[in-house]
N, C-alpha and C positions, 0 to 999 in steps of 0.2 A: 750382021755387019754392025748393025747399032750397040749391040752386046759388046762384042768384042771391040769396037771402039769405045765406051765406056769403061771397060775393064783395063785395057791400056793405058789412059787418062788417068784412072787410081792407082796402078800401079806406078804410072809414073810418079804421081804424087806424093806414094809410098818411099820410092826410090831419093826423091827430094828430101823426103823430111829425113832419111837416112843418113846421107853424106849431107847434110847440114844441121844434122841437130845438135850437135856443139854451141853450132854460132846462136844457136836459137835459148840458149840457156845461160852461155854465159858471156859474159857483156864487159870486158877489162878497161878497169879504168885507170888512168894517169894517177903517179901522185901529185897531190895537190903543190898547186904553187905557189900558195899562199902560207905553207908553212915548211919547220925544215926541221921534222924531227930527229932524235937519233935514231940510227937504224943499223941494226946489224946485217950480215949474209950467212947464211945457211947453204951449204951444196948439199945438193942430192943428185948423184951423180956427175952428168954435164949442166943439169939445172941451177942456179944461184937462185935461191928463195930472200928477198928481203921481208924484213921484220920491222916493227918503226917500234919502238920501246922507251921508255921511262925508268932507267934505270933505279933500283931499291935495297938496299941492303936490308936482310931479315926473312922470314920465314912464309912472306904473303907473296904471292901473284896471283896475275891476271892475267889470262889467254881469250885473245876475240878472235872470232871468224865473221867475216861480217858478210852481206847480201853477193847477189851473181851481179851488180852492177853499185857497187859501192868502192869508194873508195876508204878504206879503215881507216887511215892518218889522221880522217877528220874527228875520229872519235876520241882523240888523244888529250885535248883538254878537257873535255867531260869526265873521261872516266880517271882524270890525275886528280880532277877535283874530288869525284865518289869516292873515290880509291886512294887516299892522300898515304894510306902504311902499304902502300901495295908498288913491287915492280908489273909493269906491265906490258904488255908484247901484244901488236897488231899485225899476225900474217898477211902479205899482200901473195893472194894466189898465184901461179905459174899464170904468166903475161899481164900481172895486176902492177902496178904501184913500183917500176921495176924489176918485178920477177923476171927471170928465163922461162923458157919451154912455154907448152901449150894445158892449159884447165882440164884435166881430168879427174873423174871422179877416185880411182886407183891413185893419180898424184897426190890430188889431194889430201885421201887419208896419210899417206904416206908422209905427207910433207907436216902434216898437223902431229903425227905421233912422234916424229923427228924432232919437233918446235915442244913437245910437252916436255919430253926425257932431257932436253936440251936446259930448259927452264928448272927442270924439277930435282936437278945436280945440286942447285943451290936456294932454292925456292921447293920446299917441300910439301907447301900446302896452297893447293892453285884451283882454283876457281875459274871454270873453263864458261864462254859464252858464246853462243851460237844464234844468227838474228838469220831468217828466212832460210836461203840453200846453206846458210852456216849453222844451222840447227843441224842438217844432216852432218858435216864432219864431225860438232862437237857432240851428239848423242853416240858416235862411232868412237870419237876420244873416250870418253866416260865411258865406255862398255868394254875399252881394252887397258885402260890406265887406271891409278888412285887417285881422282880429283877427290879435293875435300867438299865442291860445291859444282852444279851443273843449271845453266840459267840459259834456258830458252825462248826466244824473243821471233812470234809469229812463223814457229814451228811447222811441219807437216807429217804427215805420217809416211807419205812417197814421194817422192818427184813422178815415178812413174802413175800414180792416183791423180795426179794435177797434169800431168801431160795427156793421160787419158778422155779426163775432161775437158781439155783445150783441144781434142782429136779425136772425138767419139767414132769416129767412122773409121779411123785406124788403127791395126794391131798393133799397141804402142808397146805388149808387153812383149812382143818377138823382137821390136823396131828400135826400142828404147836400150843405148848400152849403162848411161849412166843413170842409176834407176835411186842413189840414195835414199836405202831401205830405213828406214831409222823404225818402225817399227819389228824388224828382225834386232836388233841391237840395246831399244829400252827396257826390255824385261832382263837383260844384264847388266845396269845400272845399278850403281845399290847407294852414291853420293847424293845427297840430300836434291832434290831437282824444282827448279821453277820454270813456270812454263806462265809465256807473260803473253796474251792473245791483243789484238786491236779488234774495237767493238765493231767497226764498221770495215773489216779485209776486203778488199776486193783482190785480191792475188791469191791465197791458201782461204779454201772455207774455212770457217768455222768447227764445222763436223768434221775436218781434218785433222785440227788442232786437237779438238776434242777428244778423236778415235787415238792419238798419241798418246796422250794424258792418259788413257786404257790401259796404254800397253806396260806402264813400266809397275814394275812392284807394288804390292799393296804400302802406304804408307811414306813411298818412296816420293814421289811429284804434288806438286802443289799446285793450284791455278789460278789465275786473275786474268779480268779482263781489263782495260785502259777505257773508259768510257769514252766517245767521239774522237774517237783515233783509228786512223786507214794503216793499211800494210806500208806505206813508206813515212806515213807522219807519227808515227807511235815514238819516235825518240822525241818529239818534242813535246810530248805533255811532260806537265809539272812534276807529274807522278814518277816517271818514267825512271829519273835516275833514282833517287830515294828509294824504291821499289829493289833496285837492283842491288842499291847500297845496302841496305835491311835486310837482305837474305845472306851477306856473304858472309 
């Protein structure tokens, strides 16, 4: 009896983490209201995707994807100041920043390869950035598009490797739908790649970032670490933009 009441208990728990592991990954935030950038719409489908952008005429852009609880907008005077010859576009995920629909990993790509080709009409050399869960869409961009540059910021090798770790006791790989492989995807890469790690993550290990860096081409990915920078403070060291500005 004590058995199978146990067993019931994890399953239930199994069951839990099943129909909410959405909520448990991604986290929509508001646009901000302290600023009012431009923004265009994108459909996909019955979805409306907004974009917050900085209009450029010429040859450069910039595509961000930014964290599972970020709001992009705010990255818009930083990277207008990095990026002064560059147009720039900041996806706000499906229910981010006024997006439609709900965050999926399938939308996601979907919505990011729509937002390159979109960009890449008149912008034909674009430098794709991906910062924690947006590392997984932009190493999936770059492995099916021509970036001219690919800049990873506290990357990981799975979602499902970092959910595993957060659930040792659960079968995350039967349980897990959005598993953002970006290791099946970097050794398709072939755009000059940086991979920019915080010394002190407490969100992606280290050895995760790491085992990325493996995956793609010889010659291919570069890496640096930010010295006394955590998973969500790494855009504020000094370093941080210059670093990004210098590789594009």
């Amino acid at each position: 009896m004590i058995l199978a009441g146990v067993a019931l208990v994890y399953l239930g728990l199994c069951g839990v983490l099943f129909f909410f592991q959405r909520s448990l990954i991604y986290f929509p935030q508001p646009g901000s209201a302290d600023s009012d950038p431009t923004t265009i719409t994108l459909r996909a489908g019955t979805a409306r995707i907004k974009v917050c952008t900085r209009p450029k005429e010429g040859r450069r852009a910039l595509i961000y994807f930014g964290g599972n609880a970020e709001d992009v907008s705010l990255n818009m005077p930083g990277f207008s100041t990095a990026f002064p010859d560059s147009a720039i576009y900041l996806l706000h995920y499906r229910g981010y920043g006024g997006s439609s629909g709900r965050p999926t990993e399938e939308a996601l790509f979907a919505d990011a390869l729509m937002l390159f080709d979109e960009v890449h009409a008149t912008h034909p050399d674009i430098v794709v950035v991906g910062r924690s869960l947006g590392s997984g869409v932009a190493v999936y961009v770059a492995s099916h598009r021509a970036a001219v540059k690919l800049i990873l910021v506290t990357p990981f090798d799975s979602l499902e490797e970092l959910a595993a770790g957060q659930f040792p006791y659960v079968p995350v790989r039967w349980l897990l739908c959005d598993k953002f492989e970006s290791w099946k995807f970097a050794p398709r890469v072939t755009a000059s790649t940086l991979i920019i790690a915080a010394e002190h993550d407490e969100v992606v290990p280290r050895a995760s970032t790491e085992l990325l860096h493996s995956r793609f081409q010889r010659g291919v990915a570069s890496y640096a670490v930010l010295p006394g920078t955590g998973h969500n403070t790494i855009s504020s060291s000094p370093e941080y933009m210059p670093l990004l500005r210098g590789s594009s």
